[in-house]
py3Dmol code that shows the C-alpha trace and the ligand (Angstrom):
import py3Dmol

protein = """\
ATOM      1  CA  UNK A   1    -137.975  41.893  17.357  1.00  0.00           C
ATOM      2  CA  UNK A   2    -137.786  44.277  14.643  1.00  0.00           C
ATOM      3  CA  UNK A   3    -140.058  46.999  13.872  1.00  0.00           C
ATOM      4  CA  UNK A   4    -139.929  49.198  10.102  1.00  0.00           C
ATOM      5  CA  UNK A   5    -140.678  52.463  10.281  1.00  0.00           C
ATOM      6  CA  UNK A   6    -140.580  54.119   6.405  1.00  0.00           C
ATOM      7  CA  UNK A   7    -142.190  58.162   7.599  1.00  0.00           C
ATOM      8  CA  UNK A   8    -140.536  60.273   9.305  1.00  0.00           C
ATOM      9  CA  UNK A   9    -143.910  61.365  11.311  1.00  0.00           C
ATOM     10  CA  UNK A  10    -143.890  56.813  11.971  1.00  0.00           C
ATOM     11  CA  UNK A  11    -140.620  56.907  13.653  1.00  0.00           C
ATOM     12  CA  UNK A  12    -141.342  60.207  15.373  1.00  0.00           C
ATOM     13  CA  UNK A  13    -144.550  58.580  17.051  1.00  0.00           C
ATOM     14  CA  UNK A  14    -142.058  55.126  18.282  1.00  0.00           C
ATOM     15  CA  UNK A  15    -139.373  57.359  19.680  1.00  0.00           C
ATOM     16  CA  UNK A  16    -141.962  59.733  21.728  1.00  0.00           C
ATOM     17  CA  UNK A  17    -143.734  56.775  22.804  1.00  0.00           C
ATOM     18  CA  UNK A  18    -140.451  55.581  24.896  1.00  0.00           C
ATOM     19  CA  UNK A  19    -140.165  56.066  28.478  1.00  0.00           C
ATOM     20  CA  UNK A  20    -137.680  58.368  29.286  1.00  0.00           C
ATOM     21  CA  UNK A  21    -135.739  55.867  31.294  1.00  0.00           C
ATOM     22  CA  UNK A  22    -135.480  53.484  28.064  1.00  0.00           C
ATOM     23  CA  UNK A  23    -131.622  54.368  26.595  1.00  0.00           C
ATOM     24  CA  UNK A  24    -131.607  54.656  22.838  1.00  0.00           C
ATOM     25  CA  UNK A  25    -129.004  54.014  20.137  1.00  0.00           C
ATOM     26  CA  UNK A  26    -128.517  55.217  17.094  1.00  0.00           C
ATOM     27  CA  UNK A  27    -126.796  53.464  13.887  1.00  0.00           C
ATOM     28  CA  UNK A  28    -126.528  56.053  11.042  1.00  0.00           C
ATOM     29  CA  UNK A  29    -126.396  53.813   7.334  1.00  0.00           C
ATOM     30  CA  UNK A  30    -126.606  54.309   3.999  1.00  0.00           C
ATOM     31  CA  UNK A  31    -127.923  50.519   3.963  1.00  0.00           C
ATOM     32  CA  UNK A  32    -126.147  47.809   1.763  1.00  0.00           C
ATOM     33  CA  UNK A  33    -125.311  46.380   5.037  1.00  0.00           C
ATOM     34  CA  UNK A  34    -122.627  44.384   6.122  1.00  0.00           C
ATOM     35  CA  UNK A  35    -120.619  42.960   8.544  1.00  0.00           C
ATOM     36  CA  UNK A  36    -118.984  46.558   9.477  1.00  0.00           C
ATOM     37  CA  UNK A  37    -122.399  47.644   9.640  1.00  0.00           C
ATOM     38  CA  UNK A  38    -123.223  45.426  11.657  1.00  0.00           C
ATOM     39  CA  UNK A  39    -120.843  45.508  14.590  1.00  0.00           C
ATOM     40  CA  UNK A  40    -121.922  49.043  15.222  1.00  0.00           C
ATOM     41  CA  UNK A  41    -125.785  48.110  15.420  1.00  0.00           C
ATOM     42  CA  UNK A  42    -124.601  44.696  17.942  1.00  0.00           C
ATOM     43  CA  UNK A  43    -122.735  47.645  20.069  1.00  0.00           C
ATOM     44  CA  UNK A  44    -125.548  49.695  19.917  1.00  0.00           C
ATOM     45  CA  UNK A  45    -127.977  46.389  20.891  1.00  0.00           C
ATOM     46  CA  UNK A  46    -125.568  45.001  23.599  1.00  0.00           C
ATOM     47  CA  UNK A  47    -125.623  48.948  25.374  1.00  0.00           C
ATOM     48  CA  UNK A  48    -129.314  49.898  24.671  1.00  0.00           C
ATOM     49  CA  UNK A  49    -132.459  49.030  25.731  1.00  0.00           C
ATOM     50  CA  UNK A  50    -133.672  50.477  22.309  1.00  0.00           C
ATOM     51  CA  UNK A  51    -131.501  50.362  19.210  1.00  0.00           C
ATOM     52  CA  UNK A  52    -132.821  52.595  15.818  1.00  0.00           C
ATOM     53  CA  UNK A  53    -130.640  51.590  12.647  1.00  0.00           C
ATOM     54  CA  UNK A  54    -131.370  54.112   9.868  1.00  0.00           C
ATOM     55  CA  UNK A  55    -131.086  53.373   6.578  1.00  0.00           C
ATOM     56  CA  UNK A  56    -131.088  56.303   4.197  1.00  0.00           C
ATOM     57  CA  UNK A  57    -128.544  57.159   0.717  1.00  0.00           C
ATOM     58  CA  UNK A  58    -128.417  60.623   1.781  1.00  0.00           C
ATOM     59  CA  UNK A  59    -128.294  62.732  -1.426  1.00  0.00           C
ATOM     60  CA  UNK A  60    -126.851  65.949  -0.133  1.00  0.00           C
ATOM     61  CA  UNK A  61    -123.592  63.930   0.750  1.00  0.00           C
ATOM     62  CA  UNK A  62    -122.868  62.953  -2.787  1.00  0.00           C
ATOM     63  CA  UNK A  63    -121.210  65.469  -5.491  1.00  0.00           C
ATOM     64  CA  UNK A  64    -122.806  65.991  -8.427  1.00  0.00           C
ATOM     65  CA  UNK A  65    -120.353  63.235 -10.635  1.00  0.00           C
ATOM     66  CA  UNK A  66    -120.795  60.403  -7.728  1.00  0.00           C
ATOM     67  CA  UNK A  67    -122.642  57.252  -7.491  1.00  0.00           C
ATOM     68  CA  UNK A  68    -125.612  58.669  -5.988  1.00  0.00           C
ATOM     69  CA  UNK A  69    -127.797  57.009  -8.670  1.00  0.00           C
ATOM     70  CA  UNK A  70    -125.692  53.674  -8.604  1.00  0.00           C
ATOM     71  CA  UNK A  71    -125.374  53.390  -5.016  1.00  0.00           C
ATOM     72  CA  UNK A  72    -126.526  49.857  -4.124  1.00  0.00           C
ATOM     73  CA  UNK A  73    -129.827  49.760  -2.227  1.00  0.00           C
ATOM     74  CA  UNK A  74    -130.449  46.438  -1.218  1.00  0.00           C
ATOM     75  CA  UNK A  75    -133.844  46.774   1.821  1.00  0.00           C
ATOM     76  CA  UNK A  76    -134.955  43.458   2.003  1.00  0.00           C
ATOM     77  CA  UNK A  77    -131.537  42.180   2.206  1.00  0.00           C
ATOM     78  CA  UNK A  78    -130.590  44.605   4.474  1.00  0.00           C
ATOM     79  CA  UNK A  79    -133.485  43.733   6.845  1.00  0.00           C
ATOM     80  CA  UNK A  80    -132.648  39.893   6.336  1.00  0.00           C
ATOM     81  CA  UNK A  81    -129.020  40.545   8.061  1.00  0.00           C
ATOM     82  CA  UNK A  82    -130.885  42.784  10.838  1.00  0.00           C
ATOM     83  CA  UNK A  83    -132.982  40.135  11.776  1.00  0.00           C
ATOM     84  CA  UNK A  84    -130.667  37.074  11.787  1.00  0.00           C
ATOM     85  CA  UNK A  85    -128.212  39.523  14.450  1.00  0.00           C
ATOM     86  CA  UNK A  86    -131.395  39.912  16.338  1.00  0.00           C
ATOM     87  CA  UNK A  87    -131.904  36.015  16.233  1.00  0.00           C
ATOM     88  CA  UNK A  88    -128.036  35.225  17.139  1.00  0.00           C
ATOM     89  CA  UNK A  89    -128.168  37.943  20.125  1.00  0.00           C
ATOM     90  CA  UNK A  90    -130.982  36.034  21.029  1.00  0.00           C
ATOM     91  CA  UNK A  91    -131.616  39.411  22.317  1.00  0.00           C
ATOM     92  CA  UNK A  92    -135.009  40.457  23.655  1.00  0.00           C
ATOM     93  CA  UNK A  93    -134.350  43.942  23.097  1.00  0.00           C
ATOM     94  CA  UNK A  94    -136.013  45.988  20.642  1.00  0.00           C
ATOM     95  CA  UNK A  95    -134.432  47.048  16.953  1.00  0.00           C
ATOM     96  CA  UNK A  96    -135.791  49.770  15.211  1.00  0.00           C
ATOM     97  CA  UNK A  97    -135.249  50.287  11.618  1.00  0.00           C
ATOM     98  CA  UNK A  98    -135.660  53.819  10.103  1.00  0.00           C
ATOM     99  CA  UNK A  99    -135.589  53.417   6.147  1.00  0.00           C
ATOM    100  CA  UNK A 100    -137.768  56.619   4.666  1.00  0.00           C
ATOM    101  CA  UNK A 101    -139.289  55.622   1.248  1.00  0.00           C
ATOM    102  CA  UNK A 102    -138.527  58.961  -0.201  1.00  0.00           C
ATOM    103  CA  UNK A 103    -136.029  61.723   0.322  1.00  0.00           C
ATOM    104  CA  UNK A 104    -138.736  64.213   0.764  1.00  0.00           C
ATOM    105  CA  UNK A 105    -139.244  62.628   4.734  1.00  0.00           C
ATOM    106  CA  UNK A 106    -135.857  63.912   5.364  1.00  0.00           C
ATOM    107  CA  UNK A 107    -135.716  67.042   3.269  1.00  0.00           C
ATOM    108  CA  UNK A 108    -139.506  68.154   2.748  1.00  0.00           C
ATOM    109  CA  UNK A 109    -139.557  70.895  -0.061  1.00  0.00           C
ATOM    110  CA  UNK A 110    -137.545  74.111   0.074  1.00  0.00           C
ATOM    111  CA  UNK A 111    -135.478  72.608   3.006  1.00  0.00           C
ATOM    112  CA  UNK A 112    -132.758  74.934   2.823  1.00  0.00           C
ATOM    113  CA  UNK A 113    -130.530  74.446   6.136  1.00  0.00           C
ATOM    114  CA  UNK A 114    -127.056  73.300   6.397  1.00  0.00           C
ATOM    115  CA  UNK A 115    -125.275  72.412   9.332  1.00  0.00           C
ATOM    116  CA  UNK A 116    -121.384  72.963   8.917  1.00  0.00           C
ATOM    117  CA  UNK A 117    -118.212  72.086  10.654  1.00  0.00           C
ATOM    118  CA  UNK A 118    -115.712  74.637  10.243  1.00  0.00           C
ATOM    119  CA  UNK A 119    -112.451  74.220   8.709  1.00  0.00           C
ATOM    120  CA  UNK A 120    -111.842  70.250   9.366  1.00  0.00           C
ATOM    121  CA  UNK A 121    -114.623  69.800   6.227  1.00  0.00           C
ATOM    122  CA  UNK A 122    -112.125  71.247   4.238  1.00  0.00           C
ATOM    123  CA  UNK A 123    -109.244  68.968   4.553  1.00  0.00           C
ATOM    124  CA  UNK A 124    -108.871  65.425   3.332  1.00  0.00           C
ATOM    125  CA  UNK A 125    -112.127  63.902   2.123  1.00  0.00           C
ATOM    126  CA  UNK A 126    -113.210  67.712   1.768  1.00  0.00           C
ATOM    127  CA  UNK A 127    -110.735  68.411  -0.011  1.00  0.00           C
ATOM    128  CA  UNK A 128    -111.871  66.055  -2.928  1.00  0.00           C
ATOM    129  CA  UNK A 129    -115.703  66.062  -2.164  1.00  0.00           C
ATOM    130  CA  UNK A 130    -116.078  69.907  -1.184  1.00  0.00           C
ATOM    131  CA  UNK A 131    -119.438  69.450  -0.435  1.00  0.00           C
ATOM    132  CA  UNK A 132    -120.092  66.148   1.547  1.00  0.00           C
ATOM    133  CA  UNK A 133    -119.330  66.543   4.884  1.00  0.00           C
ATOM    134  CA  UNK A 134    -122.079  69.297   5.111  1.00  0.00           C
ATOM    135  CA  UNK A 135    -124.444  66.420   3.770  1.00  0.00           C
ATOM    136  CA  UNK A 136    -123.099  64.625   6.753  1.00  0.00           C
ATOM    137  CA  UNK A 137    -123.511  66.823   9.740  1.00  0.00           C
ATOM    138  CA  UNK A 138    -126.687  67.835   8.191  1.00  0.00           C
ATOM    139  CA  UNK A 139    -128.156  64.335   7.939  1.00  0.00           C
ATOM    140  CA  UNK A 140    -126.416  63.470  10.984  1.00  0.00           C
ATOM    141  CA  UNK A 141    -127.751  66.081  12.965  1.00  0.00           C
ATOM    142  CA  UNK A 142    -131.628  65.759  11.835  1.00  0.00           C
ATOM    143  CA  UNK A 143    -131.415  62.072  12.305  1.00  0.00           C
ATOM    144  CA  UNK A 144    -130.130  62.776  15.956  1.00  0.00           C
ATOM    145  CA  UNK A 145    -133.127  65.439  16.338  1.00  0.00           C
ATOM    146  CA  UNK A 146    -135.578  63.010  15.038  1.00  0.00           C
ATOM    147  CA  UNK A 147    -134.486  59.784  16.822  1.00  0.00           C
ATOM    148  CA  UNK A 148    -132.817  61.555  20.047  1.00  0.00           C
ATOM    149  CA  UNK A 149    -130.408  58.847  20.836  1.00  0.00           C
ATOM    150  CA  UNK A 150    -128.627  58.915  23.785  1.00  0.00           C
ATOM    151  CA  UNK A 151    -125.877  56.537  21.996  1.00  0.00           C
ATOM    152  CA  UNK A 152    -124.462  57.048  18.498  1.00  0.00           C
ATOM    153  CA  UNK A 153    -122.316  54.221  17.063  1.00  0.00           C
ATOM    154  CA  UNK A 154    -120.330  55.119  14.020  1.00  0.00           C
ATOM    155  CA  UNK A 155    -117.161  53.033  12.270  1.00  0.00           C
ATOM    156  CA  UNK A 156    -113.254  54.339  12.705  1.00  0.00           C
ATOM    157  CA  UNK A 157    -113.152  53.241   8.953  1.00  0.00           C
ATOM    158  CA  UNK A 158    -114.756  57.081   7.995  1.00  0.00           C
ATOM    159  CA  UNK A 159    -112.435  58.640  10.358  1.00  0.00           C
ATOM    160  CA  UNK A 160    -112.782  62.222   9.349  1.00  0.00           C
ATOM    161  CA  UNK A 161    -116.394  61.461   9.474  1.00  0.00           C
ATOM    162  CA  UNK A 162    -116.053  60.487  12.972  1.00  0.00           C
ATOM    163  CA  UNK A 163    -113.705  63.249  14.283  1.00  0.00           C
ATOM    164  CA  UNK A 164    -116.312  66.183  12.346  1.00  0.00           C
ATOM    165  CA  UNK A 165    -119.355  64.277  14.490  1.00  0.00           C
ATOM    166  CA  UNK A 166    -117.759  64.747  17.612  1.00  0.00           C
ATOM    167  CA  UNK A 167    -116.884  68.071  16.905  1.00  0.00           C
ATOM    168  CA  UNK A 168    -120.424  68.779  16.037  1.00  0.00           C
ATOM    169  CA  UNK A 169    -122.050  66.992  19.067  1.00  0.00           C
ATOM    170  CA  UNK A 170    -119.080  69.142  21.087  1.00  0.00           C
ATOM    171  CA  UNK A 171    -119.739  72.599  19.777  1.00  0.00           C
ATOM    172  CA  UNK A 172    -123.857  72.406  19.298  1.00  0.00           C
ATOM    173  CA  UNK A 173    -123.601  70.738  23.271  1.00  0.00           C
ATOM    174  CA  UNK A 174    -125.649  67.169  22.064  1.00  0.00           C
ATOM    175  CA  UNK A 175    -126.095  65.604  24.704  1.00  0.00           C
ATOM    176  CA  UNK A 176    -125.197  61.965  22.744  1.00  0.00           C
ATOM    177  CA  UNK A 177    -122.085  59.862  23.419  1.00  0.00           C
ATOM    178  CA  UNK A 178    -120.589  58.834  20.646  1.00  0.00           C
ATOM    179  CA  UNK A 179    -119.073  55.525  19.964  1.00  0.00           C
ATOM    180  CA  UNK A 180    -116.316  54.787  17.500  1.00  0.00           C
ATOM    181  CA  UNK A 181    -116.543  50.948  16.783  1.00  0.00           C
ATOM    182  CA  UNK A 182    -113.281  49.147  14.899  1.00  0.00           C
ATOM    183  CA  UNK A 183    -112.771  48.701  11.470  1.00  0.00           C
ATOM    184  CA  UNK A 184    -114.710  45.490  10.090  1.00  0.00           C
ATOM    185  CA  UNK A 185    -111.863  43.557   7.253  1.00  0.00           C
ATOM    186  CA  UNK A 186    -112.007  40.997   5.233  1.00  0.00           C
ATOM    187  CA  UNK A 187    -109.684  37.571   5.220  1.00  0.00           C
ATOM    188  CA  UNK A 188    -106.905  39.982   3.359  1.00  0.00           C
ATOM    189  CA  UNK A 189    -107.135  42.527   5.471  1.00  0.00           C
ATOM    190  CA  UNK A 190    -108.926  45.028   3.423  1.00  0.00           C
ATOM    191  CA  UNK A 191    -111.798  47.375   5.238  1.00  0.00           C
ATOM    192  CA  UNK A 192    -115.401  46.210   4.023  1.00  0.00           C
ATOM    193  CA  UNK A 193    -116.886  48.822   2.358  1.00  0.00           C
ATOM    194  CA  UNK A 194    -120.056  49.099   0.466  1.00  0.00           C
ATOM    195  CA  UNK A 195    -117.931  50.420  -2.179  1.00  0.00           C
ATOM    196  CA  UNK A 196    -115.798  47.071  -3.007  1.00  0.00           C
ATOM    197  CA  UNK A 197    -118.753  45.568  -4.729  1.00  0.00           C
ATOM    198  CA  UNK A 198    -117.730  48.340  -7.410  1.00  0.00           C
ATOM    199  CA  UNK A 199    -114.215  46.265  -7.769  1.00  0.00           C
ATOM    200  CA  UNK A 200    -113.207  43.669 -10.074  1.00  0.00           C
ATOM    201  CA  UNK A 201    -111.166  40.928  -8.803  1.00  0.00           C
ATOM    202  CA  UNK A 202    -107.948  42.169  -9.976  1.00  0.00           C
ATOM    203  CA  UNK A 203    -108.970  45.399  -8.538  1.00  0.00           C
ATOM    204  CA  UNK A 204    -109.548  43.762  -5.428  1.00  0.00           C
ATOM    205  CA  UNK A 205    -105.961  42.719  -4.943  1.00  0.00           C
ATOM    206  CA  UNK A 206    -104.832  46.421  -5.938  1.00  0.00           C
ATOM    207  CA  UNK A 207    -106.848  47.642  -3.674  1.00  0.00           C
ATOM    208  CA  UNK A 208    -104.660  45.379  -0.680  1.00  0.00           C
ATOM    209  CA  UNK A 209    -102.087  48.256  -1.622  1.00  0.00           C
ATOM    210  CA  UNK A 210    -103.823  50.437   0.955  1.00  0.00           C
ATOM    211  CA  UNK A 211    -104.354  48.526   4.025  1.00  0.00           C
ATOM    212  CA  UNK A 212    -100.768  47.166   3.412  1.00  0.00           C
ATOM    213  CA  UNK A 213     -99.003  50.478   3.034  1.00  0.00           C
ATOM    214  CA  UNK A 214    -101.178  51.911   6.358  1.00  0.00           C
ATOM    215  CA  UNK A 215     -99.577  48.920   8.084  1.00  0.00           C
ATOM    216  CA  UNK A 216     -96.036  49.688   6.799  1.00  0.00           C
ATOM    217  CA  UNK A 217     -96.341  53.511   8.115  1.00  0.00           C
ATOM    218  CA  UNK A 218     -97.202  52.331  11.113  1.00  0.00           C
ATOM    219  CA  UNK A 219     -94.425  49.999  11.184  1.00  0.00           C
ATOM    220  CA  UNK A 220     -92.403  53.091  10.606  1.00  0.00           C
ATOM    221  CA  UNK A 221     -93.699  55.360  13.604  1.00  0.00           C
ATOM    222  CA  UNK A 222     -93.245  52.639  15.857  1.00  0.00           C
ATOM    223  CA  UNK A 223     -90.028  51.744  15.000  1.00  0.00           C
ATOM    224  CA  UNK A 224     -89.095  55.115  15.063  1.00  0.00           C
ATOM    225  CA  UNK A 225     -88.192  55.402  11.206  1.00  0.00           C
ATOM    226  CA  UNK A 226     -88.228  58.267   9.452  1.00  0.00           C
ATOM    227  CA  UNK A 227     -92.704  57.374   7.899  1.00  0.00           C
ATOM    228  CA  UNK A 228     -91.957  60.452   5.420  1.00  0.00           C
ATOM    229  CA  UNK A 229     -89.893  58.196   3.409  1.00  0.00           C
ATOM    230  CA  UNK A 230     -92.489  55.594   3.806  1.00  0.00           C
ATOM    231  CA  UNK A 231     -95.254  57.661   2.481  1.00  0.00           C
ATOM    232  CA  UNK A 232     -93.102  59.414  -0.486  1.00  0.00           C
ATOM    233  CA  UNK A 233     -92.359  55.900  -1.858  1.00  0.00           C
ATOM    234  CA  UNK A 234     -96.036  55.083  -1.625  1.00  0.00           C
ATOM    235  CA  UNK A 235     -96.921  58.509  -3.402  1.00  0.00           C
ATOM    236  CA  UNK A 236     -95.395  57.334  -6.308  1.00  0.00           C
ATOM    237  CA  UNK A 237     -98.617  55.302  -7.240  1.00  0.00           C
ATOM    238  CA  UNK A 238    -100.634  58.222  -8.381  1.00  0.00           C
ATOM    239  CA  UNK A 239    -103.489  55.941  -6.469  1.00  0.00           C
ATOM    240  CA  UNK A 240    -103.432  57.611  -3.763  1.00  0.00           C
ATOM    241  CA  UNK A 241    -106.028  60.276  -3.168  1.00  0.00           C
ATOM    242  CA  UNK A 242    -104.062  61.489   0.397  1.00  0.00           C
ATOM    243  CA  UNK A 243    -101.820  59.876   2.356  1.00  0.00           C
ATOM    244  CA  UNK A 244    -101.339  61.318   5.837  1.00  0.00           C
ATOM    245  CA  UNK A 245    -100.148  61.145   9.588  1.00  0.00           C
ATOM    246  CA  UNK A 246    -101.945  63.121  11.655  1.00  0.00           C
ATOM    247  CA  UNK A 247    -102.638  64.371  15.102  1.00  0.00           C
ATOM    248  CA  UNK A 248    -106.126  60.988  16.131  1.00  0.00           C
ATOM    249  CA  UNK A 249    -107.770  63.991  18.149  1.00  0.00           C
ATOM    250  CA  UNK A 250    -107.663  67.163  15.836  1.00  0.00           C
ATOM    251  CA  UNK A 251    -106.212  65.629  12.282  1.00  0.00           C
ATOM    252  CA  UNK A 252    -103.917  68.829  12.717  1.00  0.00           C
ATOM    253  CA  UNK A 253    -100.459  68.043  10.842  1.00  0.00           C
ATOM    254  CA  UNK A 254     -98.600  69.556  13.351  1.00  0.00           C
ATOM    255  CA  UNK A 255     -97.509  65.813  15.049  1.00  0.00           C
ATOM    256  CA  UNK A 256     -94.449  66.702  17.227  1.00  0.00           C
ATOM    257  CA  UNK A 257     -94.807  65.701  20.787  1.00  0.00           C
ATOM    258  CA  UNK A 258     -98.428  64.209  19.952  1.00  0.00           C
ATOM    259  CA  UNK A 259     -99.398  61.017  21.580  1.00  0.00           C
ATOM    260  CA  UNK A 260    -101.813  59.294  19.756  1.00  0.00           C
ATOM    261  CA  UNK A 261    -101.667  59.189  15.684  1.00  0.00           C
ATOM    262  CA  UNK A 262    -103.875  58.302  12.804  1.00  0.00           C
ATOM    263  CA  UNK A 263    -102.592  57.200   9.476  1.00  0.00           C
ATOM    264  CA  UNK A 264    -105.180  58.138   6.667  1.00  0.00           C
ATOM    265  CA  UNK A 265    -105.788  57.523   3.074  1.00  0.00           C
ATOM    266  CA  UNK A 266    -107.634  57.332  -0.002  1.00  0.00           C
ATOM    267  CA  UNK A 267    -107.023  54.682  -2.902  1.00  0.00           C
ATOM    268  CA  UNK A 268    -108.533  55.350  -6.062  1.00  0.00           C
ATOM    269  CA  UNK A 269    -108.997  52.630  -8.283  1.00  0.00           C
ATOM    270  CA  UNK A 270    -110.617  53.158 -11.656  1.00  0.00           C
ATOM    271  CA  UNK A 271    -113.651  55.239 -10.554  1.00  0.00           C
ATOM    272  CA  UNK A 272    -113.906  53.812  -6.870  1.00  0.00           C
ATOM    273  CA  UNK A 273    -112.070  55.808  -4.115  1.00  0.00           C
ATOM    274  CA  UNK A 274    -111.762  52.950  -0.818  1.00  0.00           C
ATOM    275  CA  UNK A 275    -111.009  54.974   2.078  1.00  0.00           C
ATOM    276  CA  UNK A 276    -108.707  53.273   5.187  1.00  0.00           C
ATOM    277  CA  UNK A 277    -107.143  54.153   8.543  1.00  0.00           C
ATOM    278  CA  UNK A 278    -104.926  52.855  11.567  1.00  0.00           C
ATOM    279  CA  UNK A 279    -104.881  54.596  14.713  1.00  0.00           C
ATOM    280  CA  UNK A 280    -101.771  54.712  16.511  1.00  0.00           C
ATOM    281  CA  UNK A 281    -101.959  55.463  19.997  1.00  0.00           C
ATOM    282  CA  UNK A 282     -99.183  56.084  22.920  1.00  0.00           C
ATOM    283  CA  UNK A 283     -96.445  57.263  20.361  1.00  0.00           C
ATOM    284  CA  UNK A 284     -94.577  58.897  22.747  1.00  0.00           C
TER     285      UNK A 284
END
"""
ligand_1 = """\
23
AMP
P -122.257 53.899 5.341
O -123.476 53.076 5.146
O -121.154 53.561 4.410
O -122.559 55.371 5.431
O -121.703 53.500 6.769
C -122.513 53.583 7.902
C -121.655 53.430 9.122
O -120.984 52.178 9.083
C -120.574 54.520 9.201
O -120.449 54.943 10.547
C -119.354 53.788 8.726
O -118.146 54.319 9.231
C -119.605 52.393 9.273
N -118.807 51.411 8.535
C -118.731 51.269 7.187
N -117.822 50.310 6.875
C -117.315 49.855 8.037
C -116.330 48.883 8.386
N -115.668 48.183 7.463
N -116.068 48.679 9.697
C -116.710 49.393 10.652
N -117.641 50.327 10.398
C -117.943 50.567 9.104
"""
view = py3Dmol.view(width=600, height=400)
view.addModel(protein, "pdb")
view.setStyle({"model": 0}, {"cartoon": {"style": "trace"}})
view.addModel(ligand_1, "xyz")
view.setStyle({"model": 1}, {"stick": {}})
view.zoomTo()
view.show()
């Protein structure tokens, strides 16, 4: 059973209607769903009583030369897929979908707040988007205010993302578990992504290049090779946004003696940038 909710002030009204005992989870989207997508809202359904999907193209998280304008926004489709997972969960459990019609029921006029994670906004995606991760928390944090989940389900395959929303819900004391659900692939192993729609398919078999290489680092640190070697033969494809192992907990490059690794990077092909990652745990 699915209920749309397009005003702020709408959802506001469901969510304080809710008896405190009812848990609630929270899927954060941009819409253009898929089947990524849509493991995190059937984690959220299987562990809630109440699960709230939003669907929102946040501007503030887009530069000024992105696809912001082009970004595909596909509703009814998106609400197709969110029904037929409520039909296959034969699931009596309520779905909420949060989709505001206009930008202004998220940032009203002269909204001028930021929220900001210190110096791990800065570093990889940051680096190249200087501005987006302050679009993140920022969304991230209203939409928790707003919708006051007590579960947040977000994918490994933004894995900065992930590691700044902990942080956030850390520092500012949320009291929201997050969950970080697997990375969704296709048949050739490459991460689904709103984004590959951009891709021809000749880019589409480039673009293999980065789930391929991930899986050859790894190879590397388990094997106990020497992964530097790995990645500077990979840097050679100018491709490649970043290309990093780093500490899973902090994304500090300091790795000796750390435990658990993540393998990072960014693929640009043409004017689409397809983000990936592989979590290593129990190095050492
Ligand atoms: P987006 O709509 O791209 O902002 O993504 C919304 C949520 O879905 C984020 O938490 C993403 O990390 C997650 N997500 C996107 N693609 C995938 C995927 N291939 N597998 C798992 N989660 C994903």
């Amino acid at each position: 059973m699915i209920k749309i909710f397009k005003t702020k002030n709408e959802i506001l009204d469901y969510r304080n209607s809710k008896a405190t005992n009812l848990t609630i989870g929270l899927v954060p989207t941009m819409g253009n769903l898929h089947a990524g997508h849509l493991s995190l809202l059937k984690n959220s359904i299987l562990e809630n009583d109440i699960s709230i999907i939003t669907i929102f193209v946040n501007p503030t998280q887009f530069g000024p030369n992105e696809d912001f304008n082009s970004y595909p926004r596909t509703l009814d489709h998106d609400l197709t897929l969110i029904e037929e997972l409520a039909l296959k969960m034969s699931s009596a459990k309520e779905i909420a979908v949060f989709a505001p019609t206009s930008n202004d029921e998220i940032y009203p006029e002269n909204f001028s707040t930021s929220i900001s994670i210190g110096p791990l906004k800065n570093i990889l995606e940051g680096k190249i988007r200087p501005t987006h991760f302050d679009g993140v928390t920022t969304v991230v944090f209203k939409l928790f205010h707003i919708t006051k989940p007590h579960n947040a389900y977000f994918g490994q395959k933004d894995y900065q993302q992930c590691v700044i929303i902990q942080k956030m819900i850390l520092d500012l004391e949320l009291p929201i578990s997050m969950h970080i659900i697997p990375i969704s692939r296709n048949a050739d192993g490459l991460a689904l992504s709103s984004r590959n729609q951009y891709l021809t398919d000749t880019e589409m078999k480039m673009a293999l290049t980065l789930p391929k290489t991930l899986n050859a680092i790894k190879d590397a640190v388990l094997n106990n090779r020497d992964f530097l070697d790995a990645i500077n033969e990979a840097k050679q494809d100018p491709r490649w946004d970043y290309l990093e192992v780093l500490d899973a907990h902090t994304l500090n490059d300091d790795i000796e003696n750390k435990k658990d690794l993540v393998i990072v990077g960014a693929y640009k092909i043409n004017q689409t940038r397809l983000l990936d990652n592989i979590v290593v745990k129990n190095v050492r």
